[in-house]
GUZADREN-926546 format. One record per residue (C-alpha): residue number from 1; residue in one letter; z, x, y. Coordinates in nm, 4 decimals, decimal comma, padded with zeros to 6 digits. Layout:
ATOM resi resn       up     east    north
ATOM  NUM    A        Z        X        Y
...
REM end
This chain:
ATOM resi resn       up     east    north
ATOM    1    X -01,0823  07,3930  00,6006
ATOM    2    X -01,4145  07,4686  00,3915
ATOM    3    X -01,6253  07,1003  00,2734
ATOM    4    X -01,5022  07,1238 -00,0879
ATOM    5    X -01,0903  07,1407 -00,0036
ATOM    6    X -01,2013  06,7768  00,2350
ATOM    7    X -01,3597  06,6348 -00,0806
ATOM    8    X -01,0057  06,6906 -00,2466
ATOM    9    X -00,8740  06,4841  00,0148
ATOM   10    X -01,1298  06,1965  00,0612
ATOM   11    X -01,0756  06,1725 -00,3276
ATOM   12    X -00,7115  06,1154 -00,2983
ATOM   13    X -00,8013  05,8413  00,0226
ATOM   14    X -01,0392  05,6984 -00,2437
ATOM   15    X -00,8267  05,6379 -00,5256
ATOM   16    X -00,6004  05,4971 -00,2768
ATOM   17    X -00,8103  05,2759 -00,2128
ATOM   18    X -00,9254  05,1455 -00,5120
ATOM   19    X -00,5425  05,1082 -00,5988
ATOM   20    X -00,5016  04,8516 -00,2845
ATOM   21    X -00,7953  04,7104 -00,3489
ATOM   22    X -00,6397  04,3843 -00,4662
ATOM   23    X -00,3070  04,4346 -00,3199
ATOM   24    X -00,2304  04,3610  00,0102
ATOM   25    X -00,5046  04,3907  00,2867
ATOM   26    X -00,2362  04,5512  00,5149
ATOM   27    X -00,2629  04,8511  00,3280
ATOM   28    X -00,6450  04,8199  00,2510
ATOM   29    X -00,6832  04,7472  00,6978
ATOM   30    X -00,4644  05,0920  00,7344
ATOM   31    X -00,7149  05,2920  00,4784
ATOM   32    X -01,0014  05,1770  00,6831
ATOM   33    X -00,8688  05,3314  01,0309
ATOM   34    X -00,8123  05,6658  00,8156
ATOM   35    X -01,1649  05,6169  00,6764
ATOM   36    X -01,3070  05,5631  01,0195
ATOM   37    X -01,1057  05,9460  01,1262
ATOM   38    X -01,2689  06,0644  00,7993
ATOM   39    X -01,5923  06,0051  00,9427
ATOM   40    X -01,5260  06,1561  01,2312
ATOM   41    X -01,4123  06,4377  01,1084
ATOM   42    X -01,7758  06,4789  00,9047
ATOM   43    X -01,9331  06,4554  01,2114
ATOM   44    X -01,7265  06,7286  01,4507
ATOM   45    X -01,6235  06,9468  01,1395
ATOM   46    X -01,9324  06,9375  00,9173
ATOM   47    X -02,1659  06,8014  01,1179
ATOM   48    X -02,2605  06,5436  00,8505
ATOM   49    X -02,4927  06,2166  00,9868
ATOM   50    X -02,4062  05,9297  00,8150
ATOM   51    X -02,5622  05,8262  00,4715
ATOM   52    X -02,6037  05,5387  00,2930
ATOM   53    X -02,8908  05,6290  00,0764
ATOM   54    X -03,1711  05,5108  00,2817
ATOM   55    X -03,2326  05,5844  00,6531
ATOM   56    X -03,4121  05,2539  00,7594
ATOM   57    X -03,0801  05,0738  00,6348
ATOM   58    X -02,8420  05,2621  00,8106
ATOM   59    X -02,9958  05,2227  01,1357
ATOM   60    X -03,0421  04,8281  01,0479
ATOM   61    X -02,6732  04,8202  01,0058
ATOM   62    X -02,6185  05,0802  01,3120
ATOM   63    X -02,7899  04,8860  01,5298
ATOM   64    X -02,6806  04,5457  01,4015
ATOM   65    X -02,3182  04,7004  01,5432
ATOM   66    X -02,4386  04,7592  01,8942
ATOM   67    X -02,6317  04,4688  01,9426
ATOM   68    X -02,3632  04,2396  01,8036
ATOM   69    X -02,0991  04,3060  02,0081
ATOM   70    X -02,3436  04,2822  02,3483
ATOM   71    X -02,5011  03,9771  02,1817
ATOM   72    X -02,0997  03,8468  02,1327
ATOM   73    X -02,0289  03,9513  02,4972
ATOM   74    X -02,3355  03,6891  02,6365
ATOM   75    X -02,2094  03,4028  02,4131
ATOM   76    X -01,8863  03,3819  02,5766
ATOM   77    X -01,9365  03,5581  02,8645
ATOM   78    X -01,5366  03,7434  02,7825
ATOM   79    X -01,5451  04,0940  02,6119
ATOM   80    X -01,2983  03,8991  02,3626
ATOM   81    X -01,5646  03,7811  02,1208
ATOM   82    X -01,7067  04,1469  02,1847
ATOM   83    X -01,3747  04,2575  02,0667
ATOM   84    X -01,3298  04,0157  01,7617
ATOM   85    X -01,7324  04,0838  01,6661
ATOM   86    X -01,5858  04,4523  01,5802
ATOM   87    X -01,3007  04,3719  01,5017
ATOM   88    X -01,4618  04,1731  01,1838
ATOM   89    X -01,7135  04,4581  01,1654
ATOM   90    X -01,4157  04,7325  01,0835
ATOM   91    X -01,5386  04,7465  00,7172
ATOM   92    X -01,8585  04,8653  00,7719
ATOM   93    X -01,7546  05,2221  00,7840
ATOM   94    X -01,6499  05,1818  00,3771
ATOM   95    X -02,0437  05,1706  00,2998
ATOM   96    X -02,1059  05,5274  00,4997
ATOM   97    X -01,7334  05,6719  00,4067
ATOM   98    X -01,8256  05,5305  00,0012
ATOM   99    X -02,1903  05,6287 -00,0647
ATOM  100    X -02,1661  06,0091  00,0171
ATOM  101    X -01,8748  06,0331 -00,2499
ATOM  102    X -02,0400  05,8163 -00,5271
ATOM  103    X -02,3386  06,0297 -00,4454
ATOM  104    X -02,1781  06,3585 -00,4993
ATOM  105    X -02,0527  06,2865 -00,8205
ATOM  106    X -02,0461  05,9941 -01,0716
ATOM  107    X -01,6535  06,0483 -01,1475
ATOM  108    X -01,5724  05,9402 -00,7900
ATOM  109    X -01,7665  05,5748 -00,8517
ATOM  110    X -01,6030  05,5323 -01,2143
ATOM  111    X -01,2582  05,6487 -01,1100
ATOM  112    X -01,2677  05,4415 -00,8361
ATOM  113    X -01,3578  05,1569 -01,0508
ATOM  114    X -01,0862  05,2641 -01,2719
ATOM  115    X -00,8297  05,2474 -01,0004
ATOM  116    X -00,9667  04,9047 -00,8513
ATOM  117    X -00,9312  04,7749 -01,2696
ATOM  118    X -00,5508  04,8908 -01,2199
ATOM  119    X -00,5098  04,7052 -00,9145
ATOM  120    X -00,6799  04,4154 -01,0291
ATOM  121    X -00,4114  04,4341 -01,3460
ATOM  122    X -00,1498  04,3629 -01,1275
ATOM  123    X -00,2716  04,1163 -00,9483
ATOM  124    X -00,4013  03,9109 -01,2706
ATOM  125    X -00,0123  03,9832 -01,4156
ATOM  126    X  00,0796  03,7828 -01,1073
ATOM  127    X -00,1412  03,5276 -01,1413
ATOM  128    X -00,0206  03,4965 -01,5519
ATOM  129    X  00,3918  03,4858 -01,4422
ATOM  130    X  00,2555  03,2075 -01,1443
ATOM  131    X  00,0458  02,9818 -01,3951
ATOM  132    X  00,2392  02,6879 -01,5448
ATOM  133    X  00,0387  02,5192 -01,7613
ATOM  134    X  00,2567  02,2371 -01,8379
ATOM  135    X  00,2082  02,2052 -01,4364
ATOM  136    X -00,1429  02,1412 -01,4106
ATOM  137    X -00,1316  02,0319 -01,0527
ATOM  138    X -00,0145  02,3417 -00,9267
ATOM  139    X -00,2555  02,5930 -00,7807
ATOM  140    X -00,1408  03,0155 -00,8033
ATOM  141    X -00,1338  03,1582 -00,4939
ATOM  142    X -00,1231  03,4927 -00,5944
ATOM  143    X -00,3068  03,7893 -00,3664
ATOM  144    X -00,3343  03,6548 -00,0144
ATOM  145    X -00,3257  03,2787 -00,0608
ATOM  146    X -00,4788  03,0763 -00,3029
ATOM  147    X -00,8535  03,1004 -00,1838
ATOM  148    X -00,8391  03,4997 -00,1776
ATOM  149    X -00,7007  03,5083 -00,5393
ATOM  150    X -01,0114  03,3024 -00,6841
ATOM  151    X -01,2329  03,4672 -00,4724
ATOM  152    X -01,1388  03,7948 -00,6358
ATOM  153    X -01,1530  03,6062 -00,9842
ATOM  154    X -01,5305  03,5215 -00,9180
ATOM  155    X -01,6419  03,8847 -00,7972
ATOM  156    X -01,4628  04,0703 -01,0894
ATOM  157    X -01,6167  03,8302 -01,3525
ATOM  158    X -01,9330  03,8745 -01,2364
ATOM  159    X -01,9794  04,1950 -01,1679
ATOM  160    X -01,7927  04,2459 -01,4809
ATOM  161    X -02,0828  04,0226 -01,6722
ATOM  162    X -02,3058  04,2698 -01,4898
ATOM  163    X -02,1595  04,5931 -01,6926
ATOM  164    X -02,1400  04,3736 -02,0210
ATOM  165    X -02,5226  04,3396 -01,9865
ATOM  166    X -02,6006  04,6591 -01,9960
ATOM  167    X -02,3322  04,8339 -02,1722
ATOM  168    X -02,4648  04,9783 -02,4889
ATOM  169    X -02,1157  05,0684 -02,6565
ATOM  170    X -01,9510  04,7800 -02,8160
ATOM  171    X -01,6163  04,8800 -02,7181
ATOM  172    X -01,6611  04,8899 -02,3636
ATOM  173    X -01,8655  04,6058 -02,4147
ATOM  174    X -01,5453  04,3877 -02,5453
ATOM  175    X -01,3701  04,5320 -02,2945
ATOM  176    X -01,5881  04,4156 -01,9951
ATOM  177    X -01,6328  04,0488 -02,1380
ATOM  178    X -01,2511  04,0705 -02,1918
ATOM  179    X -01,2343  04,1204 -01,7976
ATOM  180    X -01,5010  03,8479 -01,7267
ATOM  181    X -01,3199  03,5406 -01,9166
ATOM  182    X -00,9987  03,6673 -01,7379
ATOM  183    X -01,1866  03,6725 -01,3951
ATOM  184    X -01,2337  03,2805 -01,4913
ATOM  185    X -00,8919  03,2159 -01,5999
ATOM  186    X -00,7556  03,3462 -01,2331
ATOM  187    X -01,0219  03,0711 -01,0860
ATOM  188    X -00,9145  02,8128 -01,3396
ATOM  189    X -00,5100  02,9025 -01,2486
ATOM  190    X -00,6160  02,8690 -00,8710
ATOM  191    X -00,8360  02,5519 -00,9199
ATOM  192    X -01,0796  02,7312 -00,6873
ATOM  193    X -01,3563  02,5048 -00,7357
ATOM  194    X -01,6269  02,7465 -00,5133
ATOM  195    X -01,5453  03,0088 -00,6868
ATOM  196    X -01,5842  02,8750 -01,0789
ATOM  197    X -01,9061  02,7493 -00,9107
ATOM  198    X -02,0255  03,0943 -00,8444
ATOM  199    X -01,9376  03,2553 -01,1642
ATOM  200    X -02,1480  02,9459 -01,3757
ATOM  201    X -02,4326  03,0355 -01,1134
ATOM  202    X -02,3924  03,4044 -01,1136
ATOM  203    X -02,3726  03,4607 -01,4807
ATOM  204    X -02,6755  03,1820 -01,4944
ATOM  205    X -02,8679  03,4566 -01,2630
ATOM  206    X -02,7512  03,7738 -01,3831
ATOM  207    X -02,8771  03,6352 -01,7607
ATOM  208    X -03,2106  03,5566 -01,5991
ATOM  209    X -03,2626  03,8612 -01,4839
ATOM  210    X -03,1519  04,0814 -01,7898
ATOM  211    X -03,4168  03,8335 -01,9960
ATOM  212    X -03,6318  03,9285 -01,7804
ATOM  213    X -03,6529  04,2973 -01,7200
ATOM  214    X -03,4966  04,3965 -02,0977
ATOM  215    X -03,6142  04,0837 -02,3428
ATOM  216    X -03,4023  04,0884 -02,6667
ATOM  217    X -03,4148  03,7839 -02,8527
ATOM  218    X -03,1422  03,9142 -03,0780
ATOM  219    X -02,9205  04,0376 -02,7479
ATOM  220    X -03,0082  03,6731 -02,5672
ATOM  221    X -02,9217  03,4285 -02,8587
ATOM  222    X -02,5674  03,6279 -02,9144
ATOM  223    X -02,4900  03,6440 -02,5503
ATOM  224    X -02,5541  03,2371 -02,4952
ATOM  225    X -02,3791  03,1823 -02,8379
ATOM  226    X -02,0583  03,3965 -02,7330
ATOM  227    X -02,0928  03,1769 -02,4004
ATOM  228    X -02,1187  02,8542 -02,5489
ATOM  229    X -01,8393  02,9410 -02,7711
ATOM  230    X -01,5837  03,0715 -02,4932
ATOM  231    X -01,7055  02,7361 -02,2524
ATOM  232    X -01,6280  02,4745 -02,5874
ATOM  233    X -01,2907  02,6731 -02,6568
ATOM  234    X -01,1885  02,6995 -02,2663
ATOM  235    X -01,2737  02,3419 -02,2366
ATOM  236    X -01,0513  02,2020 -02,5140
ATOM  237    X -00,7462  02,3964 -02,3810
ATOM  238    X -00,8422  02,3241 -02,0161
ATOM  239    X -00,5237  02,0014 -01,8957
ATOM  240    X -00,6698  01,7120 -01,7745
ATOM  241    X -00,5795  01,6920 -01,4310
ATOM  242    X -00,7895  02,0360 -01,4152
ATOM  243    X -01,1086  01,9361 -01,5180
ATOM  244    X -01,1270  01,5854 -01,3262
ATOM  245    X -01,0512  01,8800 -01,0039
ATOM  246    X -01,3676  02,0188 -01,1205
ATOM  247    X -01,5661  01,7202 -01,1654
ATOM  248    X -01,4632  01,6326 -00,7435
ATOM  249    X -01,6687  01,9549 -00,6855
ATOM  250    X -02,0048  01,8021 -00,5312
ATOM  251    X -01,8319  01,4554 -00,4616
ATOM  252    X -01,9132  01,4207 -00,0784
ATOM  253    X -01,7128  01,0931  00,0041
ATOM  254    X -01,4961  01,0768  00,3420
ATOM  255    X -01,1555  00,9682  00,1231
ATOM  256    X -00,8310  01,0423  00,1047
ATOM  257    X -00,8101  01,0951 -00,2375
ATOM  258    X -01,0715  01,4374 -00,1951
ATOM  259    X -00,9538  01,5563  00,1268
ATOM  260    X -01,0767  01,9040  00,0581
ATOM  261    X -01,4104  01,8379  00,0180
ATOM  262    X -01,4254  01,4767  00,2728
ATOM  263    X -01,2950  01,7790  00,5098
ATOM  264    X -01,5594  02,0706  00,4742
ATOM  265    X -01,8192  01,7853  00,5127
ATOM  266    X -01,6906  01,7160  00,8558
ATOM  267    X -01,5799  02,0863  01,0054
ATOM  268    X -01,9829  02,1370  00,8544
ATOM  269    X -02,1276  01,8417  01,1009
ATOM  270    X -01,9002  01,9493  01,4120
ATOM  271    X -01,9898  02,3200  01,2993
ATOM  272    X -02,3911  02,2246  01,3103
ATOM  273    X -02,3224  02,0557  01,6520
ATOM  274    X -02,1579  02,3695  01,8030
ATOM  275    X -02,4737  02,5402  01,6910
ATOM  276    X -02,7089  02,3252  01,8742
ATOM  277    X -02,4820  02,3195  02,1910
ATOM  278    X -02,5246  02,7160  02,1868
ATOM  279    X -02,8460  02,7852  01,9701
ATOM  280    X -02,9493  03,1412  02,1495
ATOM  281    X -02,6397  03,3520  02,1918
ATOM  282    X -02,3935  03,1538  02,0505
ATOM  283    X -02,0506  03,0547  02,1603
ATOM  284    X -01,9244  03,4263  02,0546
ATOM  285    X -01,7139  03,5337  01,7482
ATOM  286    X -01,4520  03,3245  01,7239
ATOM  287    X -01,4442  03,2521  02,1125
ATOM  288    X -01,2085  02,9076  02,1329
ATOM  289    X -01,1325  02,9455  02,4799
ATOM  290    X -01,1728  02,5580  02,5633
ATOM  291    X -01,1200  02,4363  02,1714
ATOM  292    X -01,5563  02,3815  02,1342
ATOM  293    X -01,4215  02,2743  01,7548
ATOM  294    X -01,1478  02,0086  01,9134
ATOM  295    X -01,4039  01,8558  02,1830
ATOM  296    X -01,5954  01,7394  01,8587
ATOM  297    X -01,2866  01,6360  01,6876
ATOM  298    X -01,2193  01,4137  01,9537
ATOM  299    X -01,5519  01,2551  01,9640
ATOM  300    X -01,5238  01,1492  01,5599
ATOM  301    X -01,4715  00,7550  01,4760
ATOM  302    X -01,1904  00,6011  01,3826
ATOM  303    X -01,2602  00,2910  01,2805
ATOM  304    X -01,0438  00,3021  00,9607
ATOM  305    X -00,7605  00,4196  00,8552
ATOM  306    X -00,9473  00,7448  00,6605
ATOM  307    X -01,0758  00,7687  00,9848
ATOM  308    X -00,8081  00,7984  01,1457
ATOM  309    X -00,6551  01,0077  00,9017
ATOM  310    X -00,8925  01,2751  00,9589
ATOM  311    X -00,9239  01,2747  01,3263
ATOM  312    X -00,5565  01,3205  01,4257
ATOM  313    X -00,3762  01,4337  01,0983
ATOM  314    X -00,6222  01,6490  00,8882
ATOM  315    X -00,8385  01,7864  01,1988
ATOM  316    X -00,5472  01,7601  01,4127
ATOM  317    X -00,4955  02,1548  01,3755
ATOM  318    X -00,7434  02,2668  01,6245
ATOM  319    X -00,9766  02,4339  01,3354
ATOM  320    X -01,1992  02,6884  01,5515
ATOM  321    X -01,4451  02,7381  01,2093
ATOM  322    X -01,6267  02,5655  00,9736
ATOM  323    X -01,4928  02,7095  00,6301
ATOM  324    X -01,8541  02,8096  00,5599
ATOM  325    X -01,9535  03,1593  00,7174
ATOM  326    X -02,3103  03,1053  00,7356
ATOM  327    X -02,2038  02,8081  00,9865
ATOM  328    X -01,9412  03,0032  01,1428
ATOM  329    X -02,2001  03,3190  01,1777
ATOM  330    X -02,4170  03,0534  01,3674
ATOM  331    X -02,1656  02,8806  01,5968
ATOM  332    X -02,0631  03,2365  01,6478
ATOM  333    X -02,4062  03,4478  01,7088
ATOM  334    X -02,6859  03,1956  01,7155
ATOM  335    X -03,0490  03,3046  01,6348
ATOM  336    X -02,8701  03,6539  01,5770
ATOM  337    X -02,7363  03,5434  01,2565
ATOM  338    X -03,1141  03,6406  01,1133
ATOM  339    X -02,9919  04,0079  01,1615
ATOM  340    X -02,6776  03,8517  00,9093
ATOM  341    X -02,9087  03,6806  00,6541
ATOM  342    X -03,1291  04,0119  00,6710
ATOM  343    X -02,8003  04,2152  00,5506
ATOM  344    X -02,6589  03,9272  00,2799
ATOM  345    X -03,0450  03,8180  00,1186
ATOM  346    X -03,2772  04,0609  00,2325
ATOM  347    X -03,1430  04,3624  00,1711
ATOM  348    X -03,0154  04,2528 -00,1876
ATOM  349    X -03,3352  04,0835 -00,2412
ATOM  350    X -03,5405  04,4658 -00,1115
ATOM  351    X -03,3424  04,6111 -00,3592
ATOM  352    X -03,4235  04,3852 -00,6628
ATOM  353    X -03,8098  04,4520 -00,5959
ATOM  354    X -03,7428  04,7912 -00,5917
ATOM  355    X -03,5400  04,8027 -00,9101
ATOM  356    X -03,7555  04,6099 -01,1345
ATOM  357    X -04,0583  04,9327 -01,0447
ATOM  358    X -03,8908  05,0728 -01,3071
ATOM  359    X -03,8550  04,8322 -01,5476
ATOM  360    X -03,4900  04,7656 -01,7006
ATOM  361    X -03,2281  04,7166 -01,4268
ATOM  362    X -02,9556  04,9810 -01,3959
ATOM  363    X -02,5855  04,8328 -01,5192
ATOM  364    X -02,4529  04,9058 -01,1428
ATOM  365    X -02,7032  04,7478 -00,9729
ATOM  366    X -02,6811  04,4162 -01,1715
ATOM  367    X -02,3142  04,4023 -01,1745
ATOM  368    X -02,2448  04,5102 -00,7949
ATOM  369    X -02,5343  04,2327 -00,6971
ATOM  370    X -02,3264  03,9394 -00,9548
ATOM  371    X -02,0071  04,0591 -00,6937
ATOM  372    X -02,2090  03,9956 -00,3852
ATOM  373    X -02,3920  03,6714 -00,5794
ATOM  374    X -01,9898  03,5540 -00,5969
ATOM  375    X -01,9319  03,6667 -00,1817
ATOM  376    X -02,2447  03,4178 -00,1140
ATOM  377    X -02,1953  03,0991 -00,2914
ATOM  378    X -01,7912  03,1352 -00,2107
ATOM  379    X -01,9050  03,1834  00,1676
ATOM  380    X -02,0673  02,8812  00,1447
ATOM  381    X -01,7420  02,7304  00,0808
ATOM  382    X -01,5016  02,9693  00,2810
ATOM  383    X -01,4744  03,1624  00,6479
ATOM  384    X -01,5495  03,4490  00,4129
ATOM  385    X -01,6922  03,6687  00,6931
ATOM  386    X -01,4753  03,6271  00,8955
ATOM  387    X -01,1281  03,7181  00,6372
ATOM  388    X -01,0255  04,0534  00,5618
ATOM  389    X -01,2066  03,9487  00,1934
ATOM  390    X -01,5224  04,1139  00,3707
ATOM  391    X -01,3962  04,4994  00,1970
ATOM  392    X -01,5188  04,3723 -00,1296
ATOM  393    X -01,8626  04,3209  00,0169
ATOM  394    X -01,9332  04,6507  00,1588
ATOM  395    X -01,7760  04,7905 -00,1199
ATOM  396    X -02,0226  04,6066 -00,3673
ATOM  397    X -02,2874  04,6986 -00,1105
ATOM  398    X -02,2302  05,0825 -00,1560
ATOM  399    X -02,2396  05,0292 -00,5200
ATOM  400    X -02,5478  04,8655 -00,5334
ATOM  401    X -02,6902  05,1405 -00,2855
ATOM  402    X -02,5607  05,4528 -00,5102
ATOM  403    X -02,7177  05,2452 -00,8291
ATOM  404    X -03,0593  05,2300 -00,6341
ATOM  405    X -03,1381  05,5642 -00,4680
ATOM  406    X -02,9306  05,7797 -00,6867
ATOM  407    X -02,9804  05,6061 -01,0113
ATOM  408    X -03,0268  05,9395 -01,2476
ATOM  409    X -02,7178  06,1029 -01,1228
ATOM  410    X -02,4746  05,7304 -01,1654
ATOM  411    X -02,6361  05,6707 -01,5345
ATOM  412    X -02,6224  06,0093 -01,6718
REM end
């Protein structure tokens, strides 16, 4: 089999893959293991190294691999957090399986994007037939659960804000703010709080920095009037009960009546203990073997009758994270989480000093770093890192990669 008849076939695994994108991650963890052969196959067949676009990356993220899981085998001592370190890793492989592809041609990236769109079509259908609004109280579940579905909301509106920046033809144009208020709506119909948050902060950011590498008073006054328009009309048609969920979002109180929140606050504080009980190696990658996350359970008040609530009916579970995976990354890895910040900030952050040499940002770049803006204000908020939800990371990673070191070839 010559190279060109196994591009054929990584194109098929491709559109695939866009297709499951936002369909079921049982299909999406299958692709992976094929992707992970595909690579192999490079190597032995074609005797292709693996390429991300820039060397000094690669080997960052190489070596992040094989340190990990040794790092993961000190903190518990058990090759099980070894084992669960790769086993959340398994979607690394999409950034060296993706770039090579984008790189070879720009029909692969927009196809892709095309099937992903299609994908995404079916799940927002979903998410239409679920939403009630003469039930305001009920939250769509849609893809995966409740907190998957507006996670995927917030990275398709931004990164669809992204394209709308930069897109010069006003049809696509429409069409990409059309995606971006929908991208909202699938928030609003899960009442994902963390991710609405991100998309007001994202698009907040992404304006910024359009204003600030392409000024156009005429192209900034339209933009803020079309979203000061949409916010007034969403607003007016938005039920009650919705917005007064929204308003709870940075309420902090131990109560009853915000459980969500009063709950986060707590898994953060026994979370932030764990960390200082294991600050060097950490207690290993989701390594419960003696319940770490119950021993601090056991140790909170109760006093009163929230109190009590919370200690032996809302943490009664035996919660082994912190539903924030910069918290998590810590219990899990301790100082070795800088090697995790370097990969979610610095990299990203690299990358937007490089882009601005040349002036006006390309429309991949900005719209693949709103997706990963979404991934770290939701993580905040979620186990992100640690849920399959971690594809749509290294797949906005690639993007933004491609956008960077092969920007003449993707804009053409």
């Amino acid at each position: 089999m010559n190279r060109e008849r196994f591009y054929k076939i990584e194109e098929i695994l491709l559109y695939i893959l866009g297709l499951c994108l936002f369909l079921n991650f049982e299909y999406t963890k299958f692709l992976v293991l094929l992707i992970i052969i595909d690579l192999i196959i490079r190597k032995v067949l074609f005797k292709e190294e693996l390429n991300c676009g820039n060397e000094n990356i690669k080997k960052f993220i190489i070596w992040f691999l094989i340190i990990g899981m040794f790092w993961n085998f000190l903190g518990g001592m058990n090759y099980k957090p070894a084992r669960n370190f790769l086993k959340i890793s398994r979607y690394i492989p999409l950034l060296f399986f993706l770039y090579p592809l984008f790189e070879k041609s720009k029909k692969y990236l927009e196809r892709f994007l095309l099937f992903s769109l299609g994908s995404y079509l079916i799940l927002l259908v979903n998410v239409i037939k679920e939403y009630d609004y003469t039930k305001p109280w009920i939250r769509v579940e849609g893809f995966e659960g409740i907190s998957t579905t507006g996670d995927i909301g917030s990275i398709v509106s931004l990164f669809s804000f992204g394209l709308f920046l930069k897109e010069k033809k006003i049809i696509k144009k429409i069409i990409y703010f059309i995606i971006y208020i929908s991208g909202i709506f699938v928030t609003i119909a899960t009442k994902g709080r963390a991710p609405l948050l991100s998309i007001a902060t994202g698009t907040f950011i992404l304006l910024c920095l359009e204003i600030y590498s392409n000024f156009s008073f005429k192209k900034i006054v339209s933009i803020l009037g079309l979203l000061i328009i949409g916010t007034f009309i969403g607003l007016s048609y938005l039920p009650e009960n919705t917005i007064d969920r929204f308003k709870t979002t940075f309420h902090t109180e131990k109560t009853d009546k915000n459980t969500s929140n009063g709950l986060r606050i707590e898994m953060w504080k026994i979370g932030i203990k764990r960390v200082k009980e294991n600050p060097i190696f950490g207690s290993g990658t989701k390594y419960d073997k003696e319940n770490l996350f119950r021993k601090f359970v056991e140790e909170l008040p109760d006093n009163t009758e929230v109190d009590r609530n919370y200690k032996y009916q809302l943490l009664n579970l035996g919660f082994n994270d912190a539903h924030n995976m910069y918290i998590n990354a810590a219990v899990d890895n301790g100082i070795y989480v800088l090697s995790l910040l370097i990969i979610w900030f610095g990299i990203p952050s690299y990358l937007l000093f490089k882009s601005y040499k040349d002036v006006i940002l390309n429309k991949y770049y900005l719209s693949s770093l709103g997706g990963i803006i979404a991934i770290l204000i939701v993580g905040a908020f979620w186990m992100f890192w640690r849920t399959p939800e971690q594809i749509y990371f290294w797949v906005l990673y690639s993007i933004m990669l491609i956008s960077v070191y092969r920007k003449e070839e993707i804009e053409e």
